[in-house]
C-alpha positions as CSV (number, residue, x, y, z in Angstrom):
1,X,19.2,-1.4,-24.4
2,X,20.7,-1.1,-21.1
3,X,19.0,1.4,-18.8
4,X,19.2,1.9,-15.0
5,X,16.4,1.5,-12.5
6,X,15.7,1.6,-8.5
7,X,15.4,-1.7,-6.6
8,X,15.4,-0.9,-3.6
9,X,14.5,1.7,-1.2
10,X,15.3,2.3,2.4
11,X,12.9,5.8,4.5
12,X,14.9,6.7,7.9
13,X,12.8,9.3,9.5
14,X,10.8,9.9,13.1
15,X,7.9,7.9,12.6
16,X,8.1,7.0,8.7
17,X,10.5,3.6,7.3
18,X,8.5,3.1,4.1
19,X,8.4,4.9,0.8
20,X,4.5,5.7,1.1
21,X,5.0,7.4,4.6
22,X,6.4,10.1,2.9
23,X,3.5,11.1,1.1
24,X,1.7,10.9,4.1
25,X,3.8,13.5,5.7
26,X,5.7,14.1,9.1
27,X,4.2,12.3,11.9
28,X,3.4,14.0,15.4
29,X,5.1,13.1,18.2
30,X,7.4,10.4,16.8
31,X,10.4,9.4,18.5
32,X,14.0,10.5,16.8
33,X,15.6,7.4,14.8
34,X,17.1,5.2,17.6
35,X,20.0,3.5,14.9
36,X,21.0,0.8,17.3
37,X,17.2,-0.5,17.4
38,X,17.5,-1.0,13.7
39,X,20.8,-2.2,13.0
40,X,22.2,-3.0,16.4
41,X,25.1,-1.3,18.6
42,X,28.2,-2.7,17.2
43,X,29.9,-0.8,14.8
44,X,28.0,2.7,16.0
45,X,29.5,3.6,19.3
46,X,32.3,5.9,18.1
47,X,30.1,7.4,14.5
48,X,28.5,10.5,13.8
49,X,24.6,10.7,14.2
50,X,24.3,11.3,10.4
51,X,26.7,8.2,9.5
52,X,24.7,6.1,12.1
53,X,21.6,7.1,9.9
54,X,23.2,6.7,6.4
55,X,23.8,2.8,7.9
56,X,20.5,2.6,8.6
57,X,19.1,4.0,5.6
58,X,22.0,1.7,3.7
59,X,20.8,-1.4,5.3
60,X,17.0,-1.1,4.6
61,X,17.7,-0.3,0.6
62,X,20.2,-2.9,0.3
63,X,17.7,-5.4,2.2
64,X,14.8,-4.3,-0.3
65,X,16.9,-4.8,-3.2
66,X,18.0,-8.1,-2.6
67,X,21.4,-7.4,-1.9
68,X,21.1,-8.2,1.6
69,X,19.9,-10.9,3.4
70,X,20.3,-12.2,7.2
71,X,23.6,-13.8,6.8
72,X,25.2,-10.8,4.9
73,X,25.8,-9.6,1.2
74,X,24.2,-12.1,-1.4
75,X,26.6,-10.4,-4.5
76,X,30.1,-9.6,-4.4
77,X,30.8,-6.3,-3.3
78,X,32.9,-5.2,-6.2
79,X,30.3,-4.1,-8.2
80,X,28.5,-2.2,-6.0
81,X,29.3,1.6,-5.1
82,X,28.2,4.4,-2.8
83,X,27.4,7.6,-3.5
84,X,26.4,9.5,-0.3
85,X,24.4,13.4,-0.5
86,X,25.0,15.1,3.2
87,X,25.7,19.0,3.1
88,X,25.9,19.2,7.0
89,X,26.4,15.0,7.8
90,X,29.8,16.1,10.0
91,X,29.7,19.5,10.3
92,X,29.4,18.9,14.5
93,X,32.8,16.9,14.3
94,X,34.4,19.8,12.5
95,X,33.3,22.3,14.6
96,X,33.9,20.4,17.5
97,X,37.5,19.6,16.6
98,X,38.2,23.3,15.5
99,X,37.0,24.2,19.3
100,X,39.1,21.7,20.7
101,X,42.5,22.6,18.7
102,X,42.1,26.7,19.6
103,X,41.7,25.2,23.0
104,X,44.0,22.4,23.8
105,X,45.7,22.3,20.0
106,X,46.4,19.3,18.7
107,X,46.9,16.6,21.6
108,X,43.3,17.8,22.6
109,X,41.8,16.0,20.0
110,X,40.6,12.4,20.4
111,X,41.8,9.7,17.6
112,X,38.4,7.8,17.6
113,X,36.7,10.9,16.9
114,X,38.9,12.5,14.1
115,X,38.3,10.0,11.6
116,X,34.7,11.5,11.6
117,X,35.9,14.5,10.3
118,X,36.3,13.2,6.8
119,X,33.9,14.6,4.7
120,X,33.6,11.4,3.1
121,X,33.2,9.2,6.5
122,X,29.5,8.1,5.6
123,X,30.5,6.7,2.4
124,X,33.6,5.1,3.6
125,X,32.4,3.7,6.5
126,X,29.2,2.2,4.8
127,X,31.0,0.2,2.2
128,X,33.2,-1.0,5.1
129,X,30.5,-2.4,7.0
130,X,28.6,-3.9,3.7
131,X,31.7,-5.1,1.6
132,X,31.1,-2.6,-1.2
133,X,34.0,-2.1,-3.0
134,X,33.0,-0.4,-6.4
135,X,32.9,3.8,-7.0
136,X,32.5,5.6,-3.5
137,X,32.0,9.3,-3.4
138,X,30.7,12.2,-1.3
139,X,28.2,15.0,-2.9
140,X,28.0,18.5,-0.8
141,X,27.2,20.8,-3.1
142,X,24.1,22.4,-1.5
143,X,20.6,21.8,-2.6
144,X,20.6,19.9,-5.5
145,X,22.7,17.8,-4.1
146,X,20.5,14.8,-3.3
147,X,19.4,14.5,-7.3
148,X,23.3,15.1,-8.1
149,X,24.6,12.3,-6.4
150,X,21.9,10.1,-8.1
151,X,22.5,11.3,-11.3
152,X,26.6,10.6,-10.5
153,X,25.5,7.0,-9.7
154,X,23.5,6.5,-12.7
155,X,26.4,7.4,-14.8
156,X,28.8,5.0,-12.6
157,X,26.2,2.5,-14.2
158,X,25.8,3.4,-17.8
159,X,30.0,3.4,-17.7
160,X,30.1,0.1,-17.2
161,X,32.2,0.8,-13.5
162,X,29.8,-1.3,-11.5
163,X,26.2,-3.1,-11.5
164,X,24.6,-1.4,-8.9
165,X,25.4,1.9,-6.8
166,X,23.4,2.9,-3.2
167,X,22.6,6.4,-2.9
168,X,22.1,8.0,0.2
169,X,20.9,11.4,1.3
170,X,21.3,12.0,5.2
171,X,21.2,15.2,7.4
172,X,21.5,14.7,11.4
173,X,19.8,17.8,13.4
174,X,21.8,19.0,16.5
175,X,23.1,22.4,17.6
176,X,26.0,23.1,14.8
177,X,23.6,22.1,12.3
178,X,21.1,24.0,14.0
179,X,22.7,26.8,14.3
180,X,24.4,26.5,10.6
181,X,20.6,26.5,8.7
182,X,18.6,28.3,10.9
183,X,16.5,26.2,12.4
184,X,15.5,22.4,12.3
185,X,17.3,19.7,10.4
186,X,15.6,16.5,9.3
187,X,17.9,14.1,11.5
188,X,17.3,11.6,8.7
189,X,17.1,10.3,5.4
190,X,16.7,8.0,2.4
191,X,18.6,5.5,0.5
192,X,17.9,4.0,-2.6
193,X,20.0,1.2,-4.7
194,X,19.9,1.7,-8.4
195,X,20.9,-0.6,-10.7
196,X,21.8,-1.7,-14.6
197,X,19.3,-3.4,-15.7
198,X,20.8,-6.2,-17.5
199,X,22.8,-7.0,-13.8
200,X,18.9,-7.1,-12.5
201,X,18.4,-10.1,-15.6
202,X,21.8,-11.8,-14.5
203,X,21.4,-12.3,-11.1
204,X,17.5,-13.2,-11.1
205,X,18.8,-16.4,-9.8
206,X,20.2,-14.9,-6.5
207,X,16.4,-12.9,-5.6
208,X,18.0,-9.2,-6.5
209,X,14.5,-7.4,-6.5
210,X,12.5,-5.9,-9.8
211,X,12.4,-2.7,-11.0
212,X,10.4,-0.4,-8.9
213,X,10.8,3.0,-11.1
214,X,13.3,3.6,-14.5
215,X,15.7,6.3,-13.8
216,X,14.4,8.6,-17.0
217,X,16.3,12.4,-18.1
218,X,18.7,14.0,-15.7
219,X,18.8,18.1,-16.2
220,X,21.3,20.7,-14.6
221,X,20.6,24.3,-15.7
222,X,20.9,27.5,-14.3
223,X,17.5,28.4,-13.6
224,X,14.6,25.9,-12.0
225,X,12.0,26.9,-14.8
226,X,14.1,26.0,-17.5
227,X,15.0,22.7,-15.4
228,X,11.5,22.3,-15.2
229,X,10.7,22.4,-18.9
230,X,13.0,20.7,-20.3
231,X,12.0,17.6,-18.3
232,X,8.3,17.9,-19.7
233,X,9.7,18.6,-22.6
234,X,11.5,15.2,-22.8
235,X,8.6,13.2,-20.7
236,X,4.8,13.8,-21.4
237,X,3.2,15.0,-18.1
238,X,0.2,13.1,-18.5
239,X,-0.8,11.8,-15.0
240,X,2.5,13.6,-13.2
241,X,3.5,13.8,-9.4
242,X,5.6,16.5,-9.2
243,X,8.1,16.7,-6.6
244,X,9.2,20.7,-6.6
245,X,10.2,23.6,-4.7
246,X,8.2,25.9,-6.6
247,X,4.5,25.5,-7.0
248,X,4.5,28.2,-9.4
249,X,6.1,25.6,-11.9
250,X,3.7,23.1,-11.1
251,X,0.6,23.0,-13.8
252,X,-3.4,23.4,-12.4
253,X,-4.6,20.4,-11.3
254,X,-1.3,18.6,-11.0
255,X,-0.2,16.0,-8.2
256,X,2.4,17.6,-5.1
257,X,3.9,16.2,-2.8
258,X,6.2,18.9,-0.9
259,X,7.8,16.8,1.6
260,X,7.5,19.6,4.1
261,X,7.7,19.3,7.7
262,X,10.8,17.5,8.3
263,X,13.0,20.6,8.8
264,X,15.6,21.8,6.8
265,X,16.3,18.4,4.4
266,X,19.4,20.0,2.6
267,X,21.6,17.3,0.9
268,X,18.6,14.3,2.6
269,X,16.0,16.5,0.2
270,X,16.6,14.5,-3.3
271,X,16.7,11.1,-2.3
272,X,13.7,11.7,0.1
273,X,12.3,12.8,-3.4
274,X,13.4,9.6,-5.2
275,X,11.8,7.1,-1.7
276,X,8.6,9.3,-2.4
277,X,8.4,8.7,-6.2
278,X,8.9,5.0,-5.8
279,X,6.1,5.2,-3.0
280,X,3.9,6.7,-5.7
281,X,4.4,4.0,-8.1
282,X,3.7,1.1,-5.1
283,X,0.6,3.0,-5.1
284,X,-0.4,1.8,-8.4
285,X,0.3,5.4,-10.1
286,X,2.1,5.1,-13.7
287,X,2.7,8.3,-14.7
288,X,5.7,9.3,-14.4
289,X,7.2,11.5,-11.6
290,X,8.9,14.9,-11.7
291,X,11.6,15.7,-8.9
292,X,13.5,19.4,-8.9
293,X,16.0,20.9,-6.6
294,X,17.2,24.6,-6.7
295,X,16.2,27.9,-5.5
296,X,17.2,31.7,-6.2
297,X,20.5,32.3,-7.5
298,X,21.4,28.7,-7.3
299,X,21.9,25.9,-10.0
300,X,19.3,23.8,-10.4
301,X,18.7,20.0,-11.4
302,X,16.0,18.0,-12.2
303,X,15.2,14.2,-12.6
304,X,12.3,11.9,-14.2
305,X,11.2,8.5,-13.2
306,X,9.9,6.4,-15.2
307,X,6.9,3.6,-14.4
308,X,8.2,0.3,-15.4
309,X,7.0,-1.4,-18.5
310,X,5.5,-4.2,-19.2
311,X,4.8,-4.7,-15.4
312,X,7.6,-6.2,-13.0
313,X,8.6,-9.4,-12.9
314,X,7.3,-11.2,-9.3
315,X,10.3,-11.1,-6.9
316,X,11.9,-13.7,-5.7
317,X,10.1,-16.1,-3.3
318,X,12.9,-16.1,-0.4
319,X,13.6,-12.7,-0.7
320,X,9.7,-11.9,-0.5
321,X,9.4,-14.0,2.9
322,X,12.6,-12.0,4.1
323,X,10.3,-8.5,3.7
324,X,7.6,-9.8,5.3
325,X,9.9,-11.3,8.7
């Protein structure tokens, strides 16, 4: 049977580029993301902060999932899709625009910048710059957005509309956003590339990673302790992480991991959920791993991974030396 599973991650954050760093926790004094440092200049000078990080975060998933290597794509791009989580990614550009119009109108406004104004622009412009011509689609639907968008790319999968999908969560911290949520924002982010499994079998031969983590039940509900239950209902908890914004709802004893410190996360929060879960299973951990989203009167949603059985095949050998370069 054909299921779906995460081969890739990619961590964007001050200080943190790996899965496990999450777990850890913010790190003091870091440095912001400098984007050019990780995926050079061209192609940044005229985008957004948060689609400069949602390239970066695209890059370093695609890379780990084997879809990437120094000379470019290794697949065809028409079966890979985007699916981009950002609540806030151009809210600057709007505002900034809006500013500029009651000002100047309309001639004011500069025609490298209005393109960012799309509220699709990281999407768009990531399958530009990696050939990805499958499903592409924006999520901004407030805080469960993040596990939305990964449960919209797992059923792209299960349809049958492409192989694999990357799924990015990114949120760039400046004054609008600032001044939007209250406070900090993470000016950050994590991608992941999830993928049918059978497409993992047919391309062996071209280094596409292993699983990392099965993509297990996918819950939307009205109420965060019903999301919550259900997914234990469905999963046995035995040996859990759970990733949630209540601890109330988390059992005595259980594994946390709040992913607190980063600012507000907003649309970034559910795939920094998803890069932390797949950081728990590189740890050796094989229970499975609980991640919810929602908060007082607002929807919530809630996702399982699953550990991979029988244990991953080894990767390929080229794209193994790749990692380690």
């Amino acid at each position: 049977m054909t299921g779906t599973a995460i081969t890739g991650t990619g961590v964007v954050l001050p200080g943190v580029n790996d899965p496990a760093g999450l777990l850890r926790g913010p790190v003091a004094g870091a440095e912001p993301v400098r984007p050019a440092d990780l995926i050079g200049r061209k192609g940044l000078r005229f985008s957004d902060r948060a689609t400069q990080l949602g390239l970066c975060a695209a890059a370093a998933a695609l890379t780990d999932a084997g879809l990437l290597g120094q000379d470019g794509p290794r697949l065809p791009g028409d079966r890979v899709g985007v699916v981009v989580s950002s609540n806030l990614g151009n809210a600057d550009t709007v505002c900034r625009a809006v500013e500029t119009i009651a000002r100047e109108t309309t001639g004011g406004l500069s025609p490298m910048d209005t393109p960012n104004a799309s509220s699709n622009i990281i999407a768009s412009e990531t399958a530009i710059r990696f050939g990805l011509r499958g499903p592409n689609l924006t999520v901004c639907n407030g805080i469960t957005s993040g596990l939305d968008a990964l449960r919209w790319a797992g059923l792209t999968l299960r349809s049958g509309r492409a192989d694999h999908m990357l799924v990015i969560g990114v949120e760039p911290d400046n004054e609008i956003t600032r001044r939007l949520t209250g406070g900090p924002v993470v000016d950050g982010g994590a991608a992941v590339v999830v993928s049918r499994t059978d497409a993992v079998d047919r391309t062996d031969a071209v280094g596409v990673a292993a699983p990392r983590l099965l993509l297990g039940p996918s819950v939307r509900t009205g109420k965060l302790p019903d999301a919550a239950a259900r997914l234990t209902g469905a999963v046995p908890d035995e040996g859990a992480l759970w990733l949630c914004p209540d601890p109330a709802l988390v059992p005595s004893g259980a594994a946390t991991a709040g992913l607190s410190g980063w600012g507000e996360c907003s649309g970034a929060l559910g795939l920094l959920q998803c890069a932390a879960a797949v950081g728990w299973a590189d740890s050796g951990r094989t229970g499975p791993v609980y991640a919810l989203l929602g908060g007082a009167g607002t929807e919530a949603t809630g996702t399982a991974f699953l550990p991979v059985e029988p244990p991953a095949r080894p990767a390929d050998p080229a794209l193994a030396a790749e990692r380690a370069a």
